[in-house]
mmCIF file of the N, C-alpha and C atoms, coordinates in Angstrom:
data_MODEL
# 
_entry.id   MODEL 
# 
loop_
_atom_site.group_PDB 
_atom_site.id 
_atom_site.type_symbol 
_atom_site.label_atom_id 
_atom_site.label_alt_id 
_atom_site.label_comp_id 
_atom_site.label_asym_id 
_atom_site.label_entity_id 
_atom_site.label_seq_id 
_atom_site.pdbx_PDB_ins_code 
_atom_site.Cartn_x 
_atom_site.Cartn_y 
_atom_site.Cartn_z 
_atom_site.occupancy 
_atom_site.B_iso_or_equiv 
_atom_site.pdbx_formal_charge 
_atom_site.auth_seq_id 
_atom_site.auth_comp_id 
_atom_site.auth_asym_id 
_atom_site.auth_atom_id 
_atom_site.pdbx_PDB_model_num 
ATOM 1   N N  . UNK A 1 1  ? 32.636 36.307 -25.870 1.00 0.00 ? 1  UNK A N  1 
ATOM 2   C CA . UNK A 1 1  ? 33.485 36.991 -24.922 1.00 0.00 ? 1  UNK A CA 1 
ATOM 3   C C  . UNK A 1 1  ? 32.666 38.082 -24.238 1.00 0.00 ? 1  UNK A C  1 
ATOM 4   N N  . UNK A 1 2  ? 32.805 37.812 -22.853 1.00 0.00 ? 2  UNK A N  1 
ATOM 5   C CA . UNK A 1 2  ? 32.597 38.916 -22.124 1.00 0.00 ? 2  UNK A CA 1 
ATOM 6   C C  . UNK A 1 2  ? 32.931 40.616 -21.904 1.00 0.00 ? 2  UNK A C  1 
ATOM 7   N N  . UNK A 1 3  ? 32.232 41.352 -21.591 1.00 0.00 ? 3  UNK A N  1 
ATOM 8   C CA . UNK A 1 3  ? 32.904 42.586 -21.694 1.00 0.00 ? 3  UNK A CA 1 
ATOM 9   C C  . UNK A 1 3  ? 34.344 42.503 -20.573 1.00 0.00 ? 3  UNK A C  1 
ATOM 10  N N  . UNK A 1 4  ? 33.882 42.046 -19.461 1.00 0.00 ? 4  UNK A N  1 
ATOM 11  C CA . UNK A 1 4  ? 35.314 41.723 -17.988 1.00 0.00 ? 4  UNK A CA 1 
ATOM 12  C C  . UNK A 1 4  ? 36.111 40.767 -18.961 1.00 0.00 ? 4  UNK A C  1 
ATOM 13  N N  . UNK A 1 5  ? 35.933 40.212 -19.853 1.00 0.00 ? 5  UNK A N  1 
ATOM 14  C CA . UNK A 1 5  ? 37.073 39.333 -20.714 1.00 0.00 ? 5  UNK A CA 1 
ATOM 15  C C  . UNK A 1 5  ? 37.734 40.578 -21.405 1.00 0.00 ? 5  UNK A C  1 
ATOM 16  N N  . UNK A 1 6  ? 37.111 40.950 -22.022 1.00 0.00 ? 6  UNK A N  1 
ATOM 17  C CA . UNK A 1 6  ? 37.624 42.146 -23.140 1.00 0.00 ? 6  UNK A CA 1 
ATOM 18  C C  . UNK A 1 6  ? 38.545 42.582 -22.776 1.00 0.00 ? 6  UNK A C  1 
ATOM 19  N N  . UNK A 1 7  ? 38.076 43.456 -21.275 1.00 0.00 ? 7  UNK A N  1 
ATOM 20  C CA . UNK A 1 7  ? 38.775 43.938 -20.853 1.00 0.00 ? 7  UNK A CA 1 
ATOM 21  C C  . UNK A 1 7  ? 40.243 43.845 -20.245 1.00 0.00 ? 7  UNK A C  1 
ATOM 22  N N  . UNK A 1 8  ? 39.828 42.457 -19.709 1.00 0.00 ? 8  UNK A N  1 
ATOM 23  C CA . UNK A 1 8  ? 41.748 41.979 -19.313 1.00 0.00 ? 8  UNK A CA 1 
ATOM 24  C C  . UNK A 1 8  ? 42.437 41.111 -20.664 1.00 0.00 ? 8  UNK A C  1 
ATOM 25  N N  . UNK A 1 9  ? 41.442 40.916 -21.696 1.00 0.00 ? 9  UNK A N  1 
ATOM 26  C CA . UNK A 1 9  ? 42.756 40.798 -22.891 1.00 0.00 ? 9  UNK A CA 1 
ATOM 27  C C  . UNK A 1 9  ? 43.282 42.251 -23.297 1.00 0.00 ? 9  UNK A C  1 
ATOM 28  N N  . UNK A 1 10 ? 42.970 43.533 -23.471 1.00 0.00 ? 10 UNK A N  1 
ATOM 29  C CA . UNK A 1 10 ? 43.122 44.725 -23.429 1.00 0.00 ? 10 UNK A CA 1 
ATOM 30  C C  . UNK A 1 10 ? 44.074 44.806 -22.605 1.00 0.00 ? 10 UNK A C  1 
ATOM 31  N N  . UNK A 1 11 ? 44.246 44.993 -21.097 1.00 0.00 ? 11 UNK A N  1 
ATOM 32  C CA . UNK A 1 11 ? 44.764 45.149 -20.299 1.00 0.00 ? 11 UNK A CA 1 
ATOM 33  C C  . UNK A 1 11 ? 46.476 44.125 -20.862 1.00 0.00 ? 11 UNK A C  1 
ATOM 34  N N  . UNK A 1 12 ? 45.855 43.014 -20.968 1.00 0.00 ? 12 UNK A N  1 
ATOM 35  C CA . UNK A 1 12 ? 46.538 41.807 -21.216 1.00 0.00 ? 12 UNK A CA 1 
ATOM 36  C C  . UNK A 1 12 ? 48.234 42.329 -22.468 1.00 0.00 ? 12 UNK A C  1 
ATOM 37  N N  . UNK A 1 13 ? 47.494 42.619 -23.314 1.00 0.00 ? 13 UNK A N  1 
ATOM 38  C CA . UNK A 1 13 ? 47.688 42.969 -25.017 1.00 0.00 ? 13 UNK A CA 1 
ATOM 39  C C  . UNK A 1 13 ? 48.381 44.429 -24.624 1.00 0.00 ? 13 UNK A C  1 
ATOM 40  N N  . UNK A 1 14 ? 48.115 45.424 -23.723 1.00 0.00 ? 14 UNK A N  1 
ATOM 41  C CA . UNK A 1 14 ? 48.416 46.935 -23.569 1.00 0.00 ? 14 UNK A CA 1 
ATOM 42  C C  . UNK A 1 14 ? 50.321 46.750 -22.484 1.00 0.00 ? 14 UNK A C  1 
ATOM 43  N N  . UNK A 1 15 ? 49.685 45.586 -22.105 1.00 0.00 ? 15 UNK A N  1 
ATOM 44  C CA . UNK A 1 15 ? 51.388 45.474 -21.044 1.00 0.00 ? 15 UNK A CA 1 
ATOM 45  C C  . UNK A 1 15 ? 52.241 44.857 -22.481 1.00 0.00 ? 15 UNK A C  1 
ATOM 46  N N  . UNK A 1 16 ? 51.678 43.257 -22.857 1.00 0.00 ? 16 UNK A N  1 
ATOM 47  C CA . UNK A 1 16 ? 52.728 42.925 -24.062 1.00 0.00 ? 16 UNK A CA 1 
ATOM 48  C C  . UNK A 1 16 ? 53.581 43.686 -24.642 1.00 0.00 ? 16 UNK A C  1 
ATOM 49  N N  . UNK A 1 17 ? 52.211 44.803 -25.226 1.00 0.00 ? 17 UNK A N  1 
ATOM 50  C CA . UNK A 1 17 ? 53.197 45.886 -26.047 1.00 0.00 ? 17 UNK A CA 1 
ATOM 51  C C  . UNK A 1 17 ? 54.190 46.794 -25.928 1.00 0.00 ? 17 UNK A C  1 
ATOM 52  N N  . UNK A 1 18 ? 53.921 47.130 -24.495 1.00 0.00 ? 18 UNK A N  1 
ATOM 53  C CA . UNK A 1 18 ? 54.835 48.194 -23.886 1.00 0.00 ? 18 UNK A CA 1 
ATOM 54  C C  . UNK A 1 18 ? 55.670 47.715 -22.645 1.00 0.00 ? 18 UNK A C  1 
ATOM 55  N N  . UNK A 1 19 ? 56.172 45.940 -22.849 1.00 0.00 ? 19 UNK A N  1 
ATOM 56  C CA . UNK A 1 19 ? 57.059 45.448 -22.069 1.00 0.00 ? 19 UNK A CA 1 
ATOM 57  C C  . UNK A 1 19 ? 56.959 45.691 -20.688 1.00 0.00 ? 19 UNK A C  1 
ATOM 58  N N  . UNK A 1 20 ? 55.680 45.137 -20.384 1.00 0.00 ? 20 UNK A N  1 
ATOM 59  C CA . UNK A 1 20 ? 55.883 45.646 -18.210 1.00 0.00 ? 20 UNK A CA 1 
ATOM 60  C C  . UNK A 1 20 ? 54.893 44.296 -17.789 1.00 0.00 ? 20 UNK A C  1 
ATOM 61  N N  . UNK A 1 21 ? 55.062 44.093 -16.787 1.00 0.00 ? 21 UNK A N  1 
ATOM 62  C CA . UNK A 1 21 ? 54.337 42.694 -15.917 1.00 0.00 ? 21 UNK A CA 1 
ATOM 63  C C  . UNK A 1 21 ? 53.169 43.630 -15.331 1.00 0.00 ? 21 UNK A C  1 
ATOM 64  N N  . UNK A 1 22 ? 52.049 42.724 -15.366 1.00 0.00 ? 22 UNK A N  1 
ATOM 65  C CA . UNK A 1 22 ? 50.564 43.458 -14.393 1.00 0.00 ? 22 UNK A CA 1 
ATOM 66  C C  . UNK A 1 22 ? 51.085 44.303 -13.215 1.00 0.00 ? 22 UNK A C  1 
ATOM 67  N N  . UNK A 1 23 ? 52.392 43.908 -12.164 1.00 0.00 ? 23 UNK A N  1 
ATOM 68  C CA . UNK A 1 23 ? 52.699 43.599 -11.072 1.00 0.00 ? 23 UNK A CA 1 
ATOM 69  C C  . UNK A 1 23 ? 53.073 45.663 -11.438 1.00 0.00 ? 23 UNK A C  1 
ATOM 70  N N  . UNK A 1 24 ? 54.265 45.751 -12.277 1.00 0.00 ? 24 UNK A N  1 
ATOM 71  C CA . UNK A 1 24 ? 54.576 47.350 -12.801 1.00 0.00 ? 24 UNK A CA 1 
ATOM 72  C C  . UNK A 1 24 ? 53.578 47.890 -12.926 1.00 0.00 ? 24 UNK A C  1 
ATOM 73  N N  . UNK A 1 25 ? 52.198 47.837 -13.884 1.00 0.00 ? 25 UNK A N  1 
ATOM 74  C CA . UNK A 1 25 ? 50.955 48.625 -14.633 1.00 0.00 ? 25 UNK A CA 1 
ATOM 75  C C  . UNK A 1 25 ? 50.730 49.018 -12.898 1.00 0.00 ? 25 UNK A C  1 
ATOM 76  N N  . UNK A 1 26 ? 50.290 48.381 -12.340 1.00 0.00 ? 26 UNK A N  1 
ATOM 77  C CA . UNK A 1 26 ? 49.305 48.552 -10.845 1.00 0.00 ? 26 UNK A CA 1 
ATOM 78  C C  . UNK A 1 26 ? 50.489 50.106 -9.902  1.00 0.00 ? 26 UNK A C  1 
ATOM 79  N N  . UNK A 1 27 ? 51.720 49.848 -10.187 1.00 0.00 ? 27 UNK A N  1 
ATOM 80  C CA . UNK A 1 27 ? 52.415 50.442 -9.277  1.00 0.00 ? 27 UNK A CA 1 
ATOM 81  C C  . UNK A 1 27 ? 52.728 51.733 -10.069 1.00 0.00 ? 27 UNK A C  1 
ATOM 82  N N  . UNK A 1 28 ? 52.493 51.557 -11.406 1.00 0.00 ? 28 UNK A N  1 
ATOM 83  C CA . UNK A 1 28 ? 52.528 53.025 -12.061 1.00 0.00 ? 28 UNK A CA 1 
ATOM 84  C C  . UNK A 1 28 ? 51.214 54.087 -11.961 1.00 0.00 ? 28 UNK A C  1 
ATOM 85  N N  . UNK A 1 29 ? 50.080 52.718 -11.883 1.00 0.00 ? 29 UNK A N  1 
ATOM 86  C CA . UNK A 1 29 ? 48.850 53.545 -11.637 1.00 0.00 ? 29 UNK A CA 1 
ATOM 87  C C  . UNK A 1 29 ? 48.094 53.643 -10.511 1.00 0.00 ? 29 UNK A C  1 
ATOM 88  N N  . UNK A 1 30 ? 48.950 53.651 -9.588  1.00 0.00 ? 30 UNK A N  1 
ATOM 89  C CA . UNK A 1 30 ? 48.472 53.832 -8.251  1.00 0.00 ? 30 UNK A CA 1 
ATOM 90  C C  . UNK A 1 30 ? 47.280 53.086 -7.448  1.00 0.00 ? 30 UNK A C  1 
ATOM 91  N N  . UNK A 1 31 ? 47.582 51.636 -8.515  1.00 0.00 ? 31 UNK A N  1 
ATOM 92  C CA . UNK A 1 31 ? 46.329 50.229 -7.601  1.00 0.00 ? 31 UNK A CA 1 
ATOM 93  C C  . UNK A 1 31 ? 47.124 49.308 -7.352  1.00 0.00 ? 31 UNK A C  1 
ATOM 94  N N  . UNK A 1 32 ? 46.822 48.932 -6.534  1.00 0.00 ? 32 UNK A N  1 
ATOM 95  C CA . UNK A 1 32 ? 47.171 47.455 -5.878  1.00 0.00 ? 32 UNK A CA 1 
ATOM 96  C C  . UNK A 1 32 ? 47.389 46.136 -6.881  1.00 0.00 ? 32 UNK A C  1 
ATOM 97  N N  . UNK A 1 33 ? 48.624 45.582 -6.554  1.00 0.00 ? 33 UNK A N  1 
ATOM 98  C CA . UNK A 1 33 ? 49.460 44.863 -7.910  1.00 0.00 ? 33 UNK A CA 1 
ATOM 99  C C  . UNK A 1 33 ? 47.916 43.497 -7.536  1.00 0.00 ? 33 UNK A C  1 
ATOM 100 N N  . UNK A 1 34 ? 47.241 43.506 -6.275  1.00 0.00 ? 34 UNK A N  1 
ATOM 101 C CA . UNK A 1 34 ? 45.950 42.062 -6.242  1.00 0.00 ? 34 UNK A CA 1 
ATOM 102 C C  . UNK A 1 34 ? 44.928 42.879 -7.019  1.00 0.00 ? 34 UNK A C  1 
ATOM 103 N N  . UNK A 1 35 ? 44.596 43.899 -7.257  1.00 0.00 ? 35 UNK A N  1 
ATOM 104 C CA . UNK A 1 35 ? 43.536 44.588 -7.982  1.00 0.00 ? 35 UNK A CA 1 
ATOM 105 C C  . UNK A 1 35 ? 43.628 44.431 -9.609  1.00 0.00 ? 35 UNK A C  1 
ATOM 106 N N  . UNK A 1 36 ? 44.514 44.819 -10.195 1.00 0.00 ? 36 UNK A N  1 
ATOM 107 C CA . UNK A 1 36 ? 45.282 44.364 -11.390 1.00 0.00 ? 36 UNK A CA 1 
ATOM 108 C C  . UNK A 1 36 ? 45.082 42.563 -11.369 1.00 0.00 ? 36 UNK A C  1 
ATOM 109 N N  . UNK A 1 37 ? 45.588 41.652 -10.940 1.00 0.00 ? 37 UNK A N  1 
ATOM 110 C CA . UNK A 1 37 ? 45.599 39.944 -10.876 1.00 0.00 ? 37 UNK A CA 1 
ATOM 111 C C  . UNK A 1 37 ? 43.985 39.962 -10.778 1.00 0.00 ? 37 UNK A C  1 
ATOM 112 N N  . UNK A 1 38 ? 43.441 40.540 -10.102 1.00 0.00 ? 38 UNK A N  1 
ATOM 113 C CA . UNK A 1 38 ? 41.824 40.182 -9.562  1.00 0.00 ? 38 UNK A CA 1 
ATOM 114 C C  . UNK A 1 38 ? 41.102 40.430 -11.047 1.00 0.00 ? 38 UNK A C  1 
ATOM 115 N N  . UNK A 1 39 ? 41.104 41.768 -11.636 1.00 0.00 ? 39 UNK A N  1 
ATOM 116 C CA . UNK A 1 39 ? 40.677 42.069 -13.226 1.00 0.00 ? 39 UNK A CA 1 
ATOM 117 C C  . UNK A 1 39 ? 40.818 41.031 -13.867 1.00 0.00 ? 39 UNK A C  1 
ATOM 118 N N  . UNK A 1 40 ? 42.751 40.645 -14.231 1.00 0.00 ? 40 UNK A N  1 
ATOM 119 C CA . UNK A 1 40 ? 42.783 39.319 -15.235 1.00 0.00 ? 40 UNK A CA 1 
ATOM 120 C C  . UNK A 1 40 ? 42.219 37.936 -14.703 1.00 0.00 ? 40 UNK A C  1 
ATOM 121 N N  . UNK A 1 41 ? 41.998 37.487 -13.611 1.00 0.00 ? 41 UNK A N  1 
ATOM 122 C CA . UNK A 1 41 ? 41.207 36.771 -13.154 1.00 0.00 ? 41 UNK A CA 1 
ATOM 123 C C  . UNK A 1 41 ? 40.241 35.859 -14.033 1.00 0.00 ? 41 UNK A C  1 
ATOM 124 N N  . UNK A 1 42 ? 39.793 35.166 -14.505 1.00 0.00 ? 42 UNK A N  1 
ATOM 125 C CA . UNK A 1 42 ? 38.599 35.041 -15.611 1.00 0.00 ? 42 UNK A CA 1 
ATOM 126 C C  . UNK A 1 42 ? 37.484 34.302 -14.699 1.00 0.00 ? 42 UNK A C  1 
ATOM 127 N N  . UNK A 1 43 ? 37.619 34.092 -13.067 1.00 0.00 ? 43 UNK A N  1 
ATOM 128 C CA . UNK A 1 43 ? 36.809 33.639 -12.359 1.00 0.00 ? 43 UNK A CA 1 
ATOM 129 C C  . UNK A 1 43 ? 36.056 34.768 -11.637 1.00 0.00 ? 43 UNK A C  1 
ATOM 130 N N  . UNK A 1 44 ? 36.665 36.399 -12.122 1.00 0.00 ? 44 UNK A N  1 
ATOM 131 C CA . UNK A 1 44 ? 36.251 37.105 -10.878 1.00 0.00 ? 44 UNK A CA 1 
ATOM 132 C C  . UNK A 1 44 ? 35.768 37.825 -12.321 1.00 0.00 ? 44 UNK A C  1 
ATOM 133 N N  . UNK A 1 45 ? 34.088 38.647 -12.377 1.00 0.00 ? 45 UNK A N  1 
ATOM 134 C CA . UNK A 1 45 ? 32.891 38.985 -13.319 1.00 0.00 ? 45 UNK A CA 1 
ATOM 135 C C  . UNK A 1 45 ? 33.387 40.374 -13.465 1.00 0.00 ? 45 UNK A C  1 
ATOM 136 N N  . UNK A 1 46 ? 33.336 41.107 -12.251 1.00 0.00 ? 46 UNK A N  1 
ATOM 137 C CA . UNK A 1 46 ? 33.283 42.854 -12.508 1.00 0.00 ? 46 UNK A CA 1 
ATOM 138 C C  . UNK A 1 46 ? 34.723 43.232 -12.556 1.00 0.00 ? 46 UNK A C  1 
ATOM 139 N N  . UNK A 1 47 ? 34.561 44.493 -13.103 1.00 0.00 ? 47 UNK A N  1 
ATOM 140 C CA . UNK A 1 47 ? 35.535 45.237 -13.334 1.00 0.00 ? 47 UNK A CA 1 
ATOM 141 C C  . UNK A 1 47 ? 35.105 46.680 -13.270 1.00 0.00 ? 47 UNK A C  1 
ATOM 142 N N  . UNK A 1 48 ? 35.872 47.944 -12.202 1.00 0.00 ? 48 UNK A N  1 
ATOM 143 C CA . UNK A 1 48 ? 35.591 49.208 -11.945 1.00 0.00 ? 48 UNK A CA 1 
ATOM 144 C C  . UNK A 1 48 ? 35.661 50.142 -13.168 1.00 0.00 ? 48 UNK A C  1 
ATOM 145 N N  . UNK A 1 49 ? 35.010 50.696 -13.802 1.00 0.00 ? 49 UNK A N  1 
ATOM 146 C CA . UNK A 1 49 ? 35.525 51.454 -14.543 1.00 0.00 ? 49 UNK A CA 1 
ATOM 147 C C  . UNK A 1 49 ? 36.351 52.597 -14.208 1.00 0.00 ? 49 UNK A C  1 
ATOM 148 N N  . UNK A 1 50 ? 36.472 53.174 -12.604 1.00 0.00 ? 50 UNK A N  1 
ATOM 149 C CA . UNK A 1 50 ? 37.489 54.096 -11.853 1.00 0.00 ? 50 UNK A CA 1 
ATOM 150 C C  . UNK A 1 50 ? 38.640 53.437 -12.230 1.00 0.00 ? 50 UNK A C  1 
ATOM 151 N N  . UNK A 1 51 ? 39.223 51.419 -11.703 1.00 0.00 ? 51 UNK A N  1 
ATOM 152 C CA . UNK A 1 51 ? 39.836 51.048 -12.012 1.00 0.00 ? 51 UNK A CA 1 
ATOM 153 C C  . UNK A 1 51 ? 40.691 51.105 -13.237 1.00 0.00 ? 51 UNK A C  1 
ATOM 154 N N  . UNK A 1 52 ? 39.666 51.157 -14.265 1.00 0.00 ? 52 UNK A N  1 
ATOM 155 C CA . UNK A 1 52 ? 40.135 51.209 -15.711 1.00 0.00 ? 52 UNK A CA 1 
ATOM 156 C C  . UNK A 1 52 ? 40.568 52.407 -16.217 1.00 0.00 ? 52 UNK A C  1 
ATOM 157 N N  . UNK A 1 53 ? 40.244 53.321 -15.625 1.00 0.00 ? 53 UNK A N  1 
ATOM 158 C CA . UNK A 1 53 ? 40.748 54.681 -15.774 1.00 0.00 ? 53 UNK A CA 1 
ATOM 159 C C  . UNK A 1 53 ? 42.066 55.335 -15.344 1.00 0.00 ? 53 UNK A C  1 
ATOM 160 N N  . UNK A 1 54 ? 42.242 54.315 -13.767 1.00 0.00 ? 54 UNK A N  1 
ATOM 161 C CA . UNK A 1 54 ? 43.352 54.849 -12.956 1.00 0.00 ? 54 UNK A CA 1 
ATOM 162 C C  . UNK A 1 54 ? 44.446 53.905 -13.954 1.00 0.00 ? 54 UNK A C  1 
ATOM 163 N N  . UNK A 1 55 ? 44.107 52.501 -14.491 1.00 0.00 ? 55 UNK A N  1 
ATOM 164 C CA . UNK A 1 55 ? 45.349 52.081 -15.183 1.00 0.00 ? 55 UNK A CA 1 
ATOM 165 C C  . UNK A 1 55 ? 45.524 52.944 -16.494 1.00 0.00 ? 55 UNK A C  1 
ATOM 166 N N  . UNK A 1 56 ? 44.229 53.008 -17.697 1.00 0.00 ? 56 UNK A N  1 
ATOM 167 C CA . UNK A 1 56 ? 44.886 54.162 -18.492 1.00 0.00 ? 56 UNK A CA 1 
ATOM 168 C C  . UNK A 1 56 ? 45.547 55.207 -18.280 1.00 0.00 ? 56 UNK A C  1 
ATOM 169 N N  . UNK A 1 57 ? 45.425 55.836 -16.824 1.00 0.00 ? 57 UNK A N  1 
ATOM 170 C CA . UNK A 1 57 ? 46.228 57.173 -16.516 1.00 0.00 ? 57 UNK A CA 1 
ATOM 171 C C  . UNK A 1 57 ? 47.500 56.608 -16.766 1.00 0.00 ? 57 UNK A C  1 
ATOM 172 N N  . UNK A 1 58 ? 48.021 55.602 -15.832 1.00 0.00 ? 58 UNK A N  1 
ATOM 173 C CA . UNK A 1 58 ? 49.347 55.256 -15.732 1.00 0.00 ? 58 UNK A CA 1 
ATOM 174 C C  . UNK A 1 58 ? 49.781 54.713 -16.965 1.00 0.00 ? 58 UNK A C  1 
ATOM 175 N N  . UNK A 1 59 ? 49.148 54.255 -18.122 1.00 0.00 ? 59 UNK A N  1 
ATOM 176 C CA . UNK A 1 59 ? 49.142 53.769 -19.281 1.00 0.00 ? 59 UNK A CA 1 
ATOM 177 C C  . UNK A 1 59 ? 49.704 55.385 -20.278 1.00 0.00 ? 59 UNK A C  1 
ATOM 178 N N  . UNK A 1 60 ? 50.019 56.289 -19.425 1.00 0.00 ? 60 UNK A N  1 
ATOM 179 C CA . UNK A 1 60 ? 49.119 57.666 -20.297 1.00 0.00 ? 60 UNK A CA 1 
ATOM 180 C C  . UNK A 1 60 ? 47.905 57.968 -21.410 1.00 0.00 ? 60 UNK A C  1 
ATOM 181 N N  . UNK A 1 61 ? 46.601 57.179 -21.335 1.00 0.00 ? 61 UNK A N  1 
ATOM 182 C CA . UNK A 1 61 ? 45.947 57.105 -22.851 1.00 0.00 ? 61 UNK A CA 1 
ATOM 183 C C  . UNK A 1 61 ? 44.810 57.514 -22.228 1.00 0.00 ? 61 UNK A C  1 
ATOM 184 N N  . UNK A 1 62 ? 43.767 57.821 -22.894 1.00 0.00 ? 62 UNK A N  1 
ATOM 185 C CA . UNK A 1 62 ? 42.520 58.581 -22.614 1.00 0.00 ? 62 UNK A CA 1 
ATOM 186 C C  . UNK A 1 62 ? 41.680 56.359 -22.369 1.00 0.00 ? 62 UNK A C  1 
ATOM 187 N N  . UNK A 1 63 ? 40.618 56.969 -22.136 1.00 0.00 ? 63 UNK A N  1 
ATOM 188 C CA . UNK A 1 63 ? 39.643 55.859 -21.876 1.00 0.00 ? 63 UNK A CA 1 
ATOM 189 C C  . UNK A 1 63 ? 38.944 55.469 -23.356 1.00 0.00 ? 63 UNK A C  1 
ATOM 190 N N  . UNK A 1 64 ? 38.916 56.394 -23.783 1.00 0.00 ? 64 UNK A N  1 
ATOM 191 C CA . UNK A 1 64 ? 38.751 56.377 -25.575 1.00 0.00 ? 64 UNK A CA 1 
ATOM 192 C C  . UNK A 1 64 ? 39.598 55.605 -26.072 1.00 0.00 ? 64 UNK A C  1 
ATOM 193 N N  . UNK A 1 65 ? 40.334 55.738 -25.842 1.00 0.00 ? 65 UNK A N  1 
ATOM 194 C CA . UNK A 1 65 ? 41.753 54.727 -26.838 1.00 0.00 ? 65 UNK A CA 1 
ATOM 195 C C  . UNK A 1 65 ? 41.751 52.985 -25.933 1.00 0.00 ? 65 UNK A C  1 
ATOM 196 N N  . UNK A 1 66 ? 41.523 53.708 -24.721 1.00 0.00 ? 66 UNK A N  1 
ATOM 197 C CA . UNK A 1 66 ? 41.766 51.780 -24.498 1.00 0.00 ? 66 UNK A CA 1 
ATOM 198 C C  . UNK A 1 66 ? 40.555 51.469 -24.703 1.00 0.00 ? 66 UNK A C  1 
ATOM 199 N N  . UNK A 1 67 ? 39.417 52.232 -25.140 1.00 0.00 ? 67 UNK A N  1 
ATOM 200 C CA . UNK A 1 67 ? 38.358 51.270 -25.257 1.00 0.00 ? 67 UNK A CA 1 
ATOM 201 C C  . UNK A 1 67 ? 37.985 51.140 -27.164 1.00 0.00 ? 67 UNK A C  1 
ATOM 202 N N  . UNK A 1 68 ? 38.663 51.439 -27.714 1.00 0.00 ? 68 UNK A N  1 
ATOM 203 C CA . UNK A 1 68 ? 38.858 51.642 -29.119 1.00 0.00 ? 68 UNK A CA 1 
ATOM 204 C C  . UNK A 1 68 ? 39.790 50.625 -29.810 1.00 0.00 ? 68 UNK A C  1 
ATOM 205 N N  . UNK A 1 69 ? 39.663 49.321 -29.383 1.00 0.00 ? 69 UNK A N  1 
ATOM 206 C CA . UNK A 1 69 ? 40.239 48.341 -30.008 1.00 0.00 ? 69 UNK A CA 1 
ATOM 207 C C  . UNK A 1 69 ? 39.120 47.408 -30.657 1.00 0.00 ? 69 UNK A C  1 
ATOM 208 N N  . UNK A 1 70 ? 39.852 46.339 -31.277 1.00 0.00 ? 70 UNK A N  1 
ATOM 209 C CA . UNK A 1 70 ? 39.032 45.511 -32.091 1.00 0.00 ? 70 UNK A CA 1 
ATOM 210 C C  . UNK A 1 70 ? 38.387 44.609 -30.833 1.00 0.00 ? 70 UNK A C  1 
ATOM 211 N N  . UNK A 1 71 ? 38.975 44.171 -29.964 1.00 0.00 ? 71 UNK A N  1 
ATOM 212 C CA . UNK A 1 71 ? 38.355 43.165 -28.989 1.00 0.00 ? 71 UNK A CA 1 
ATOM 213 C C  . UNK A 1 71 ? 37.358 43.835 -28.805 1.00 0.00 ? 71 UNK A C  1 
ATOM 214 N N  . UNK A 1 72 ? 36.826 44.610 -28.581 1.00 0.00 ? 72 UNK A N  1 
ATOM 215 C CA . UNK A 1 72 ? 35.325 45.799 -27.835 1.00 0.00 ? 72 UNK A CA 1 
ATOM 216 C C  . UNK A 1 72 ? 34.278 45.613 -28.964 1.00 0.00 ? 72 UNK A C  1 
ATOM 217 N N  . UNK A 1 73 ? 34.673 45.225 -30.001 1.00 0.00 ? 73 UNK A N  1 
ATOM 218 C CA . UNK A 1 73 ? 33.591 45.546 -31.182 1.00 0.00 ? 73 UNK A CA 1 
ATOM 219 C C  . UNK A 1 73 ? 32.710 44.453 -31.479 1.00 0.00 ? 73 UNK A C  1 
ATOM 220 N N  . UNK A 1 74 ? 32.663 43.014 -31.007 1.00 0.00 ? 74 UNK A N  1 
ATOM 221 C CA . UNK A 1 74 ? 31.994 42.288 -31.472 1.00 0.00 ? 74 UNK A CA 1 
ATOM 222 C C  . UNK A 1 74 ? 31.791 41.385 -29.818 1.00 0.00 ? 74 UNK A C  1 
ATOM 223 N N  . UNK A 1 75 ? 31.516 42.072 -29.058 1.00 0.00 ? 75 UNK A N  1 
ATOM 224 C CA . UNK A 1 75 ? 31.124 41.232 -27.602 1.00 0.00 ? 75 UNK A CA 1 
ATOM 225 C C  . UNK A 1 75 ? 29.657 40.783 -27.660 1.00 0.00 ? 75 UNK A C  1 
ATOM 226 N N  . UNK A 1 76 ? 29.595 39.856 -27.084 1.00 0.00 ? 76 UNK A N  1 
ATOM 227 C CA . UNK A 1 76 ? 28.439 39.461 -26.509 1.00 0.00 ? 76 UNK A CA 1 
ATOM 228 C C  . UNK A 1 76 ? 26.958 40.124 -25.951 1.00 0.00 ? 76 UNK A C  1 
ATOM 229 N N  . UNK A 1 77 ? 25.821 40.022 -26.359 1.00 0.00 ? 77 UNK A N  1 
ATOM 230 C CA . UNK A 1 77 ? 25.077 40.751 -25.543 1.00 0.00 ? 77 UNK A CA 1 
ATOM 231 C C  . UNK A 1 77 ? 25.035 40.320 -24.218 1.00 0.00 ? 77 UNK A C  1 
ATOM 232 N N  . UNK A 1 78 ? 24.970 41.357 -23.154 1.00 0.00 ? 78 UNK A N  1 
ATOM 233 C CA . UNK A 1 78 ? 25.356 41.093 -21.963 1.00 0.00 ? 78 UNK A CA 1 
ATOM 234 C C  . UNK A 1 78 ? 24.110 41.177 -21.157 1.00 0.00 ? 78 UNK A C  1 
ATOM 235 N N  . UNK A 1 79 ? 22.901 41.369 -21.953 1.00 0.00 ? 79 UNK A N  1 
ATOM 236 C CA . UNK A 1 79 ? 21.414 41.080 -21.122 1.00 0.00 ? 79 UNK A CA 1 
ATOM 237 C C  . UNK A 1 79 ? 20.532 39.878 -21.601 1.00 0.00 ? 79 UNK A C  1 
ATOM 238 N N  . UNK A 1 80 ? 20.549 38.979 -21.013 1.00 0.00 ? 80 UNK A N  1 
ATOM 239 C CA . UNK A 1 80 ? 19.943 37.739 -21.752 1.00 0.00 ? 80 UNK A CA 1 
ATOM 240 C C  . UNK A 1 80 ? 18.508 37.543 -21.376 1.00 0.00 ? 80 UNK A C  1 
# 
């Protein structure tokens, strides 16, 4: 798994829990509900870390906590 994977199962796993569609996360955190779809994407590579920040805001959680899950801990090396 990729780190841009990680990240939208995170993303993915953070709505499940707290009952809201991608389409809500984007409009609470002040991005575009195609910016949010474009992340979970698994055809599209990058991901902003501004992005990831503006959804933890709206998430209320520090960048520490969404990046403090088990998915983050055993990724891929990403320089081959």
């Amino acid at each position: 798994m990729t780190v841009k994977d990680a990240v939208a199962e995170r993303v993915r796993s953070l709505c499940a829990e707290r009952g809201m569609k991608p389409n809500e996360l984007a409009n609470i955190s002040g991005v575009t509900p195609s910016t949010v779809y474009s992340m979970l994407d698994s055809r599209r590579r990058d991901v902003s870390v501004i992005t990831i920040k503006k959804l933890c805001d709206g998430l209320e959680m520090t960048l520490g906590e969404f990046f403090s899950a088990p998915v983050f801990d055993a990724l891929e090396q990403e320089i081959f």
